[in-house]
C-alpha positions as CSV (number, residue, x, y, z in Angstrom):
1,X,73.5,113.2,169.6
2,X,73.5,115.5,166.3
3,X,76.5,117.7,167.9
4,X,78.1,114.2,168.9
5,X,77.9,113.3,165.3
6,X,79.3,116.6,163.7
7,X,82.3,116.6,165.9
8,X,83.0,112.9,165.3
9,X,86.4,112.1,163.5
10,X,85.1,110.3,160.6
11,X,82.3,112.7,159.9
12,X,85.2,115.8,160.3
13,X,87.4,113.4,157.6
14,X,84.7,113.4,155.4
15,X,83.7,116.8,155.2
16,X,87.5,117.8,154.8
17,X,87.5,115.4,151.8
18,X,84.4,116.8,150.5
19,X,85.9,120.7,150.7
20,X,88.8,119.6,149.3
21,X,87.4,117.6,146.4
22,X,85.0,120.5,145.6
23,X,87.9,122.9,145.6
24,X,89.7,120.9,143.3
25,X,87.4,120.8,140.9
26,X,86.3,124.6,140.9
27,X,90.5,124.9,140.5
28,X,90.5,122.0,137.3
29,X,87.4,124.1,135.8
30,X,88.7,127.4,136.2
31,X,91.8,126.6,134.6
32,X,89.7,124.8,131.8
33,X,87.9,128.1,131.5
34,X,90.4,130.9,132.0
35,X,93.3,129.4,130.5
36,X,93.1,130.4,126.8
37,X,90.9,133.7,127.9
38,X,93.9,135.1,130.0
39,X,95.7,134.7,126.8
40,X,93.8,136.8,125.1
41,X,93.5,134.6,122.3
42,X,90.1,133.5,120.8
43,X,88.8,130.4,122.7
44,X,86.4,127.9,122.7
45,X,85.3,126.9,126.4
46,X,82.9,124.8,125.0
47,X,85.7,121.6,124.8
48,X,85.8,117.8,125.3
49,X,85.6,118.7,129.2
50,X,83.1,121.0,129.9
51,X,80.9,121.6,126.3
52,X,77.5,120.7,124.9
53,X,79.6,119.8,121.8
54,X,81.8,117.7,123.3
55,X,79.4,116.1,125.8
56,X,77.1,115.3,122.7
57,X,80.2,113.6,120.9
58,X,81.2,111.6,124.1
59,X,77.4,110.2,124.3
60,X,77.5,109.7,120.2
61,X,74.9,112.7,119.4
62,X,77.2,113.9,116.8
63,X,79.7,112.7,114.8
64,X,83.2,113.2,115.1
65,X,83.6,114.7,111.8
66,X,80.8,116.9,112.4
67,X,82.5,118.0,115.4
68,X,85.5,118.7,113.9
69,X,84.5,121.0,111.8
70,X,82.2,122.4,114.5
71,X,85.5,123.3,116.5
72,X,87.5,124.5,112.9
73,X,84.1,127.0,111.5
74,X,83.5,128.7,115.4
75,X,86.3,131.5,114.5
76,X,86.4,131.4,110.8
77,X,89.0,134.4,110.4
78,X,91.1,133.3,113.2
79,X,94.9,131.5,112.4
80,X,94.4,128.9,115.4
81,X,92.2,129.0,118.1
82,X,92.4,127.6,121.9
83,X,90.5,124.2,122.8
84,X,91.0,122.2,126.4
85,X,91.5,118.7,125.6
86,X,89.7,117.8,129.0
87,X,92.2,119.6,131.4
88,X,94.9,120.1,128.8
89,X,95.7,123.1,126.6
90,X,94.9,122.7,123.1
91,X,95.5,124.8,119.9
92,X,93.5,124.1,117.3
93,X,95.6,125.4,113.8
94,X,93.6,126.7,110.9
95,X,96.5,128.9,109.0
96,X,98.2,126.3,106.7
97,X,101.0,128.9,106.9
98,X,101.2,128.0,110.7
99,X,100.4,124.2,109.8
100,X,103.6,124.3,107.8
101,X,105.9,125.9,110.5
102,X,105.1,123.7,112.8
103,X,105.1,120.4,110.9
104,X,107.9,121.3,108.5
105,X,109.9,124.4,109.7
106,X,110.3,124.6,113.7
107,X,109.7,120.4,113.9
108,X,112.3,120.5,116.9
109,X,109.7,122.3,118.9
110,X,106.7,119.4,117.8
111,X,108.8,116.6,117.1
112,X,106.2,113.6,118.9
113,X,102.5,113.0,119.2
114,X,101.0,112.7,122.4
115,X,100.9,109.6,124.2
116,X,97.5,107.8,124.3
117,X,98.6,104.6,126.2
118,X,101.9,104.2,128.5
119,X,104.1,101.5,127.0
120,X,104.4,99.9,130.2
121,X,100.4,99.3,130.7
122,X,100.4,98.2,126.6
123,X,103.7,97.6,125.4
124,X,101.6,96.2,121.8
125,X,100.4,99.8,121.4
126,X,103.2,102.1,123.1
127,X,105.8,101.0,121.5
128,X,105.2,101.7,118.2
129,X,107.2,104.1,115.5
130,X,103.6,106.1,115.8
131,X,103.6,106.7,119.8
132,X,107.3,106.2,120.5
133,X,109.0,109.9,121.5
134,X,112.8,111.5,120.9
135,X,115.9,110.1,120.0
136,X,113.4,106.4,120.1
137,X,111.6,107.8,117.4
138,X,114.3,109.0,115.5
139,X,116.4,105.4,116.0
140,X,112.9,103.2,114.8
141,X,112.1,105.8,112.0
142,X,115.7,105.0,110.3
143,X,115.3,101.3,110.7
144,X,111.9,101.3,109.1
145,X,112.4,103.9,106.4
146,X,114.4,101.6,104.4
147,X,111.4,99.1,104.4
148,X,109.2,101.4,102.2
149,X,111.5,102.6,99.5
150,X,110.6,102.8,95.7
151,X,113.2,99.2,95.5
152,X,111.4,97.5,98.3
153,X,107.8,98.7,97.1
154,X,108.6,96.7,93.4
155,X,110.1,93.7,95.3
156,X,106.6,93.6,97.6
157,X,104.5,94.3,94.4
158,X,104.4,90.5,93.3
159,X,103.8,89.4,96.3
160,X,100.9,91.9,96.9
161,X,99.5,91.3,93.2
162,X,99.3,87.8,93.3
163,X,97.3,88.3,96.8
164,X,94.7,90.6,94.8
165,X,94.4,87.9,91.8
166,X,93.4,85.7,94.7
167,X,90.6,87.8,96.3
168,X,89.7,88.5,92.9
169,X,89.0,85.0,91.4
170,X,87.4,84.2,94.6
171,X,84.8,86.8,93.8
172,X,84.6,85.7,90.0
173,X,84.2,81.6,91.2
174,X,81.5,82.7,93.9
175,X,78.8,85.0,91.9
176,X,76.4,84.5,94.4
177,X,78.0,86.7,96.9
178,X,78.6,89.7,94.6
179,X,75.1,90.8,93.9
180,X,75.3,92.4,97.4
181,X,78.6,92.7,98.8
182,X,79.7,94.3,102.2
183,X,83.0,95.5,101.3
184,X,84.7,96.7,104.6
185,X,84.5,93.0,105.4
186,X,85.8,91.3,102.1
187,X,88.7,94.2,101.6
188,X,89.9,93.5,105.5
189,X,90.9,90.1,104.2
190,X,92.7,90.8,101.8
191,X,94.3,93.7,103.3
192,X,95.2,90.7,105.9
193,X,96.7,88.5,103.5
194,X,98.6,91.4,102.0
195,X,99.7,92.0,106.2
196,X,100.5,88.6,106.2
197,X,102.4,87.8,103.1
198,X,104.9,91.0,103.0
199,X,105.4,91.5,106.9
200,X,105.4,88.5,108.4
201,X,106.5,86.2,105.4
202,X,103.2,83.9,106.2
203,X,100.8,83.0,103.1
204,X,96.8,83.0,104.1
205,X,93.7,83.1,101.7
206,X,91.3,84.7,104.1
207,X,88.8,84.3,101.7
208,X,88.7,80.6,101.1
209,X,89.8,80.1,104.9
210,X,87.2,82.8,106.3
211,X,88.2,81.7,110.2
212,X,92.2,81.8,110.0
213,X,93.6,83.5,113.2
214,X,95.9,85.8,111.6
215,X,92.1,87.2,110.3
216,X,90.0,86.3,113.6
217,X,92.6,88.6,115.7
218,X,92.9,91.9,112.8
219,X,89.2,91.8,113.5
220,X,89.8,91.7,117.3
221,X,92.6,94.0,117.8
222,X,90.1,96.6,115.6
223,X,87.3,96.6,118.2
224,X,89.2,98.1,120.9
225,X,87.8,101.9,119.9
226,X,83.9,100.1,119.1
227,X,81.4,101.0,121.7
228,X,81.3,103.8,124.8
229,X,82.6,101.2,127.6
230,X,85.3,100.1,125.0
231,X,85.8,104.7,124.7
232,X,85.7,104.5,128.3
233,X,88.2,101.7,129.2
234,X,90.6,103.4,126.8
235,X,90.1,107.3,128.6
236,X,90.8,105.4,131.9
237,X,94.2,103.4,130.7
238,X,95.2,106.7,129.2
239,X,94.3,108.8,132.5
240,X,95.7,106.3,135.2
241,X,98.2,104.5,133.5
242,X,99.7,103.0,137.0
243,X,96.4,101.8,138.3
244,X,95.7,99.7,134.9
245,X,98.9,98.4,134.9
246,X,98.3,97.0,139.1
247,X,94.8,95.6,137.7
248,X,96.3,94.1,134.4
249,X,93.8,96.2,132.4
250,X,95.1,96.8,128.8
251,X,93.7,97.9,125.1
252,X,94.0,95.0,123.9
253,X,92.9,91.2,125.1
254,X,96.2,89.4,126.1
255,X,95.2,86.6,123.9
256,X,95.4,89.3,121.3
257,X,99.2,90.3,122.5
258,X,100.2,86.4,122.6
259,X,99.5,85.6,119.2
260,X,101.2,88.5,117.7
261,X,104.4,88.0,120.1
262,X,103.9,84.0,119.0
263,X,104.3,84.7,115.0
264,X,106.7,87.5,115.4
265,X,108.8,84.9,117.6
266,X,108.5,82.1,115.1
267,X,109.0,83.9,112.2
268,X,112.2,85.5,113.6
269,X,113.5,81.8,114.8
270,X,112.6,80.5,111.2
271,X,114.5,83.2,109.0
272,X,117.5,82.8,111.9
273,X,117.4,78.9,111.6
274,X,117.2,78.3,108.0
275,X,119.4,81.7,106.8
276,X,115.9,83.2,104.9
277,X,116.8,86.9,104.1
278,X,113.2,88.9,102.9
279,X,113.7,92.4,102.6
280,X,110.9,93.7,104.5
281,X,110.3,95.1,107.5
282,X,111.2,91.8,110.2
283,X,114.1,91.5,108.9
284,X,115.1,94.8,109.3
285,X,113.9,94.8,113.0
286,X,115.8,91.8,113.6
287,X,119.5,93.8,111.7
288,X,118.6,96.4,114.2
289,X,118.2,93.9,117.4
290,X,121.6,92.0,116.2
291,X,123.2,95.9,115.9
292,X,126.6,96.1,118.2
293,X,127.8,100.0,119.7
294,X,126.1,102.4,121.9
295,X,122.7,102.5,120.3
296,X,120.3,104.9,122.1
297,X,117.8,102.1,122.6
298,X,118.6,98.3,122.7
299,X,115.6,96.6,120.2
300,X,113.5,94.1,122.4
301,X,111.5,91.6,121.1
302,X,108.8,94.2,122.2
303,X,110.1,96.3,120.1
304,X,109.7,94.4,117.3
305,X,106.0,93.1,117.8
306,X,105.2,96.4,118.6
307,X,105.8,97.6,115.4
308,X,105.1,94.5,113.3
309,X,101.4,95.3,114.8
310,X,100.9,98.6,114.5
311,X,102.0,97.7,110.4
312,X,99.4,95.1,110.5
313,X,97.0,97.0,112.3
314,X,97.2,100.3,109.4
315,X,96.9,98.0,106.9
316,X,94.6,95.8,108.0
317,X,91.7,98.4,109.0
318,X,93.2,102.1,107.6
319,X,93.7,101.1,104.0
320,X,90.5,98.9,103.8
321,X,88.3,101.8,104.3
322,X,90.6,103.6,102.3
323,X,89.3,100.8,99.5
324,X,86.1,101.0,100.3
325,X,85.4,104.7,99.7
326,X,87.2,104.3,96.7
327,X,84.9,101.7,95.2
328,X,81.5,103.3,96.6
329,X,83.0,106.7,94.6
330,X,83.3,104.7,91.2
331,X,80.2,102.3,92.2
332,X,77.7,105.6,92.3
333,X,80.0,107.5,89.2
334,X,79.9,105.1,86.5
335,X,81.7,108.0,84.2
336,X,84.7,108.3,86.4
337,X,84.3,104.1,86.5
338,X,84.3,103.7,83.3
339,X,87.2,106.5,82.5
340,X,89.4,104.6,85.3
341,X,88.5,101.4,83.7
342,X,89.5,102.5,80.1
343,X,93.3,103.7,81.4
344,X,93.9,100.1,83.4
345,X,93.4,98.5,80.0
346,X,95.3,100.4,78.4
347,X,98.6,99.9,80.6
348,X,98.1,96.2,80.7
349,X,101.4,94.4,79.6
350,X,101.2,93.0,76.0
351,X,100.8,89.7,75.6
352,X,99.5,88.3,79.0
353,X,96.8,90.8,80.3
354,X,99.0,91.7,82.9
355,X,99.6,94.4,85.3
356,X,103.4,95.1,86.0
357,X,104.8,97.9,88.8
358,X,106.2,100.3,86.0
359,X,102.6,100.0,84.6
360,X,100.7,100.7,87.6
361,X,103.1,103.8,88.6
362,X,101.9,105.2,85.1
363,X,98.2,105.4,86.0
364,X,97.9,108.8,86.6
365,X,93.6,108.7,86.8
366,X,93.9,106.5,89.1
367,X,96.4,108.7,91.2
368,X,93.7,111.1,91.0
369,X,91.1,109.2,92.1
370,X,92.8,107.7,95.2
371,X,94.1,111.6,96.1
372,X,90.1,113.2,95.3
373,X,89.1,109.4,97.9
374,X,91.5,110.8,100.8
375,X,90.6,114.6,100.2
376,X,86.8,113.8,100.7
377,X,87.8,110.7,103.6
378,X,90.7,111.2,105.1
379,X,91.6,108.3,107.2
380,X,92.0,110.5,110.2
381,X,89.9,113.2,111.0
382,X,92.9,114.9,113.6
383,X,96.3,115.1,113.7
384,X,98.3,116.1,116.6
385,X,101.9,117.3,117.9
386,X,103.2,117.9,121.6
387,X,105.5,120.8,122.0
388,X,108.8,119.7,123.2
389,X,109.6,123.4,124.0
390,X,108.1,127.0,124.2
391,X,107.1,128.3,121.1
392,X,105.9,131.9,120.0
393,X,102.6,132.2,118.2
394,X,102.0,135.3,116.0
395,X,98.8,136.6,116.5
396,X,95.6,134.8,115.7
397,X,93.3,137.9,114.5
398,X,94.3,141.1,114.4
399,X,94.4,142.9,117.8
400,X,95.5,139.9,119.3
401,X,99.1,139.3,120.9
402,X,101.3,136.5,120.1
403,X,100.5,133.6,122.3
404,X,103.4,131.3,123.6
405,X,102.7,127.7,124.1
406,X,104.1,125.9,126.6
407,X,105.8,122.4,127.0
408,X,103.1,119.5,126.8
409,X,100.4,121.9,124.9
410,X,98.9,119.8,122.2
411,X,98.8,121.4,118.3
412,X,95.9,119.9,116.4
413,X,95.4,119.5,113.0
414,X,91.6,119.7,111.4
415,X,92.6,117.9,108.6
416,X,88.7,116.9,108.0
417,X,87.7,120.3,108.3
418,X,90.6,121.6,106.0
419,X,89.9,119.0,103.3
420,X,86.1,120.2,103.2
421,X,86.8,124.2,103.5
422,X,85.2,125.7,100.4
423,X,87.4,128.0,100.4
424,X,90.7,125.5,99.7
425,X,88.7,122.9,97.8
426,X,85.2,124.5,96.8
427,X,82.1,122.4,96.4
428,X,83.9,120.0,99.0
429,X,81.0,117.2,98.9
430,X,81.7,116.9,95.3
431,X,83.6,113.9,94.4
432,X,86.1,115.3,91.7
433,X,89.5,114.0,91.1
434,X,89.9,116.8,88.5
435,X,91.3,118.7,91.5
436,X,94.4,117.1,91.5
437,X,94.8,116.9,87.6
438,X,98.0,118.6,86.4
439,X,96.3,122.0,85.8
440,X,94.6,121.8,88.5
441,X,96.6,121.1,91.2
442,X,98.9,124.0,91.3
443,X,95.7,125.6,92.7
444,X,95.5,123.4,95.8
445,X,96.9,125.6,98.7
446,X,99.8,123.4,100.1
447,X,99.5,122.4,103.6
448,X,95.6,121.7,102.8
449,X,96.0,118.7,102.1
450,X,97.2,116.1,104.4
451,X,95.7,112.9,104.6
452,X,98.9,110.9,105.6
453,X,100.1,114.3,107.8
454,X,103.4,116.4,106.9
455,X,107.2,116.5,107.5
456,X,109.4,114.0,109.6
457,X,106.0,112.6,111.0
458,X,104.8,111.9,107.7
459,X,102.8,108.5,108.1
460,X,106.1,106.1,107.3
461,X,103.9,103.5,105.1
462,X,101.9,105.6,102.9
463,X,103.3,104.3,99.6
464,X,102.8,100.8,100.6
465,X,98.5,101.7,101.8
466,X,98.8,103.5,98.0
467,X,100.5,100.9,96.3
468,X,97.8,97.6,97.7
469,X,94.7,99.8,97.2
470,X,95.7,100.9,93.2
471,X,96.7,97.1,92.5
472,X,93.1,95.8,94.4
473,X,90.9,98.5,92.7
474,X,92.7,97.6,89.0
475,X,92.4,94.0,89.1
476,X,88.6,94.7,90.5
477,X,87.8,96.7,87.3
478,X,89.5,94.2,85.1
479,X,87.0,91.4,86.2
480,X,83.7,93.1,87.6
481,X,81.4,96.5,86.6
482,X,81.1,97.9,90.2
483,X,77.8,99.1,90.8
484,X,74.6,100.9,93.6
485,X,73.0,98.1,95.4
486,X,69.1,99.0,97.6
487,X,71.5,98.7,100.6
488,X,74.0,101.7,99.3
489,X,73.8,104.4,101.0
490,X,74.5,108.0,99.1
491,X,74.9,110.4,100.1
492,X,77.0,108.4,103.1
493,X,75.8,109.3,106.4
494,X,78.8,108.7,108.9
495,X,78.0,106.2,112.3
496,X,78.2,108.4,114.9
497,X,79.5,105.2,117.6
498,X,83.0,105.5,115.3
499,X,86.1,108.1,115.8
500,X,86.9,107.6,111.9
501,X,84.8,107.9,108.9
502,X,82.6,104.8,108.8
503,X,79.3,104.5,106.9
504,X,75.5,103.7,109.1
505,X,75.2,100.2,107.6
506,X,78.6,99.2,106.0
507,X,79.7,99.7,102.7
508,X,77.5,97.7,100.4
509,X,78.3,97.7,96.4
510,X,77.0,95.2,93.6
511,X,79.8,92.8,91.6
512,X,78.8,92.5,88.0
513,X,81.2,90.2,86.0
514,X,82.3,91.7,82.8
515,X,82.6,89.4,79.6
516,X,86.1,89.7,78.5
């Protein structure tokens, strides 16, 4: 009976399969293992894929920070070092030299990031200026660009000032809320109204109406890296694109997609219907989708949603925190407060209290303070870039080789781990924006820095996250003394359920009205 069974068919299938799966992943795990070490570069086998390190980051022992600088400290004398990004070869670059060549000098070899989603499974997502590749990228970057020059950032400042005034007297009319505020939640509305107003031409007070859906689905379309089945749901989409797409699983809800494609859709028939001309970003989508000749890429109304979101989605959750560091920084350094305070006064136009675009661009503390802000929290703890084609690496210590990567290697940038190396920016847990004072900064190592990236990647909408933070954080001052509540955390100890910097608790500060 027990021969009969060993000699069956199905039992001989299944054994085959069994050989053959355990054979495959010996293969995967040797590769993951000997990749790197046949390079003779130094390595770090201890990767998302196979590491305590990364296993304790994947099951939230650690924080992502914490393990980036983890992966950046192992070889502290070495220019880059080799990672496995699960099965794929990674090089982790620690030389800002090498940083600079590849982001700057020898782009055409890393011109794209690496795709997290296909555009086919979410179009909402893979479409964007951020994920799209080639001559697509090239074609959407020149249609944006002109959205966010120095002429279109003065035309949105109105419109983004009078949004601030409005989250502002609705913190001065409701006292009751400001002896305690959680401020990730309050900034996201106004960063949604800001969203609202200059992209999509729409005017919401998501203050006074706390449950619009323009506010309801920012705070939706955020969750979709919250919790491990939400990590895991988004590692499967990204590692069987094909099978997601048969099941209809996507990143984001489809309600979520339908209400973007719905305002994007109206707003385009409105401005088409009654000849409105706003020079923003929509209505350069829409010149492109009307543009005749043999474009690389004909714009779709995917397109355009696509990128309208990702906009909103930066905004809404990116510059927030961005906000909110920045105000728990002056709420526990009353000096620096105080200083910042003292300068916003004293740029105020003369004769109604105030504050104009050539007035804000003059605040130079406040540059600083905002520049020390994304030093200490950059809103991205990596950076990445695909090679396009082979490139030669010099060698990484001495007594090494030079190392060529190959096509579809990943480059990745600490830029955590940079902006808190002692040796570029010593006493790194120090909040000083006397680093980037004019005699200091000449001592900042270029290529150091780089909390919105480098080169033709550059983030495209980092004057306009600038430009809505200073206005927010000046009006704020104007109106309330910003100050440590019991709930305030400090030093902040980072969640470790989050991929970006995110305090245990929120980010809770006291409102004290000023008499003015």
């Amino acid at each position: 009976m027990n021969l009969f069974l060993f000699s069956s068919p199905f039992v001989l299938l299944l054994t085959s399969l069994i050989i053959i799966g355990i054979f495959k992943v010996v293969t995967v795990l040797r590769h993951i293992h000997f990749y790197w070490r046949n390079k003779g570069i130094p390595y770090l086998p201890d990767s998302l894929s196979t590491g305590i390190m990364g296993w304790k980051l994947f099951l939230r022992r650690i924080t992502f920070s914490d393990y980036c600088k983890y992966l950046y400290n192992h070889f502290s004398n070495a220019k880059y070092v080799g990672i496995m990004d699960f099965a794929t070869p990674s090089v982790l670059l620690r030389d800002p030299e090498l940083i600079r060549d590849v982001m700057v000098r020898d782009f055409e070899h890393f011109p794209d990031h690496r795709s997290f989603v296909d555009e086919s499974v979410e179009p909402l997502f893979g479409k964007n200026i951020f994920s799209l590749r080639g001559d697509r990228w090239k074609e959407m970057r020149n249609t944006l660009s002109p959205s966010f020059t120095a002429s279109k950032m003065k035309f949105m400042f109105d419109l983004i000032s009078k949004c601030s005034h409005d989250f502002v007297d609705y913190l001065v009319d409701h006292p009751e809320i400001c002896d305690a505020i959680e401020m990730k939640g309050a900034f996201r509305r106004y960063t949604n109204d800001v969203i609202a107003t200059a992209a999509f031409g729409i005017s919401v007070n998501s203050m006074k109406d706390q449950n619009n859906e323009f506010y309801t689905r920012g705070v939706e379309a955020t969750k979709f890296s919250a919790g491990l089945l939400a990590i895991v749901k988004f590692m499967f989409i990204r590692i069987c694109p094909s099978f997601c797409k048969s099941i209809g699983l996507t990143v984001f809800s489809s309600d979520t997609s339908k209400f973007f494609k719905k305002i994007v859709e109206e707003t385009i028939r409105t401005r088409k219907e009654q000849d409105i001309v706003r020079p923003d970003m929509i209505h350069l989508l829409m010149q492109a989708q009307n543009k005749e000749g043999t474009s690389v890429h004909k714009m779709t109304l995917d397109d355009i949603v696509s990128q309208a979101f990702i906009f909103f989605l930066a905004g809404f959750d990116t510059s927030s925190t961005l906000m909110c560091f920045v105000a728990h920084e002056l709420a526990v350094n009353q000096d620096i407060q105080d200083r910042l305070r003292k300068e916003v006064q004293q740029h105020l136009t003369e004769g109604n209290d105030e504050i104009s675009y050539e007035s804000l661009s003059k605040m130079s503390y406040m540059d600083l303070i905002i520049s020390e802000t994304l030093r200490k929290y950059p809103p991205v703890i990596f950076i990445d870039r695909l090679c396009a084609k082979r490139y030669e690496l010099p060698p990484s210590q001495p007594g090494c080789k030079n190392v060529i990567v190959e096509p579809n290697s990943i480059l990745m940038f600490p830029i955590y781990a940079l902006h808190h190396d002692p040796e570029y920016f010593p006493n790194p847990d120090k909040f000083d924006p006397e680093r980037f004072s004019d005699e200091n900064k000449d001592k900042i190592l270029p290529y150091t820095y780089l909390p919105f990236g480098h080169g033709p990647r550059k983030c495209i909408g980092n004057r306009f996250a600038l430009m809505e933070t200073k206005i927010l954080i000046a009006h704020l001052l104007l109106k309330f003394t910003l100050k440590i509540t019991k709930k305030t955390i400090e030093p902040i100890v980072f969640d470790k359920r989050e991929f970006t910097l995110q305090p245990v608790g929120g980010f809770w500060i006291g409102l004290e009205k000023r008499e003015m």
